[in-house]
C-alpha positions as CSV (number, residue, x, y, z in Angstrom):
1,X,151.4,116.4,117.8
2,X,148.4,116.2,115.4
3,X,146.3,118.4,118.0
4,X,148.9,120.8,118.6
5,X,149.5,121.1,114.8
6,X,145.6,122.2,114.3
7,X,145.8,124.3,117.4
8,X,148.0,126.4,115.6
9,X,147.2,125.9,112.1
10,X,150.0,123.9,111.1
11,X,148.8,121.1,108.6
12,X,148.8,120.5,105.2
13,X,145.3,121.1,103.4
14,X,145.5,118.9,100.3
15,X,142.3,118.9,98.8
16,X,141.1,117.5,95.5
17,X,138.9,119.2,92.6
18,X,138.4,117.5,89.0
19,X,139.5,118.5,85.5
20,X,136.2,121.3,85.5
21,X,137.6,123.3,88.6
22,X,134.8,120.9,91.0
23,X,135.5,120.1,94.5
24,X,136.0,116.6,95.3
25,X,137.0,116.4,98.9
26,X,135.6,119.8,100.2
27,X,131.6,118.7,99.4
28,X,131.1,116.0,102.7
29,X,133.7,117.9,104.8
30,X,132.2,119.1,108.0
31,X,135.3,121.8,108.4
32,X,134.8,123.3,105.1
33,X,133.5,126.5,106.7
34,X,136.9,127.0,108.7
35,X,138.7,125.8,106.5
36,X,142.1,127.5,105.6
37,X,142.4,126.2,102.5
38,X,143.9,128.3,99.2
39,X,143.3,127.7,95.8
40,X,147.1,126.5,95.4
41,X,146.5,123.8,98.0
42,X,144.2,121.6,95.4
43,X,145.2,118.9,93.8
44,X,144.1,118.7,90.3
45,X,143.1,114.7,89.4
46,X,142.9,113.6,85.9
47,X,139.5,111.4,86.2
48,X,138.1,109.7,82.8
49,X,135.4,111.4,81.8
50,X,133.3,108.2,80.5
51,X,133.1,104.7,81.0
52,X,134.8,104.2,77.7
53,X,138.1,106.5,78.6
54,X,137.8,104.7,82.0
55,X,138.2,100.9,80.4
56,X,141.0,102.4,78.0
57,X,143.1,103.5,80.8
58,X,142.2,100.8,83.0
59,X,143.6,98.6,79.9
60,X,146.7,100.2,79.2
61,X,145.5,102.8,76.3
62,X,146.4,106.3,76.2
63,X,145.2,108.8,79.2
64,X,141.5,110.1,77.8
C-alpha cells in the first residue's frame, strides 16, 4: 500500500523547519530533489534556543 501510495504520489510530506524558517528534516534527505513538498506541509517546532531555555522547560518553567 505504501508503494502504491508513492507510485502515485499519495503520502503525507510532513516536514519540520525551526522557529528561523530552517529546515530540519529536509537537510540528510536523499529525496529532497523530488520532493513534492509545499511550504504549508512544514511543521513549525518550538526548539529552546539555549541551554538555559532548554533546562527551564525541561523543569517545568515557562516555554522560552
Amino acid at each position: 500500500e505504501a508503494i502504491q501510495g508513492v507510485l502515485r504520489g499519495d503520502f503525507k510530506i510532513n516536514p519540520k523547519r525551526n522557529q528561523k524558517n530552517q529546515e530540519l528534516s529536509c537537510t540528510y534527505c536523499q529525496f529532497n530533489d523530488i520532493c513534492y513538498k509545499r511550504y504549508e506541509d512544514y511543521e513549525t517546532l518550538d526548539i529552546p534556543e539555549n541551554i538555559d531555555a532548554l533546562l527551564d522547560r525541561l523543569q517545568g518553567g515557562e516555554k522560552s
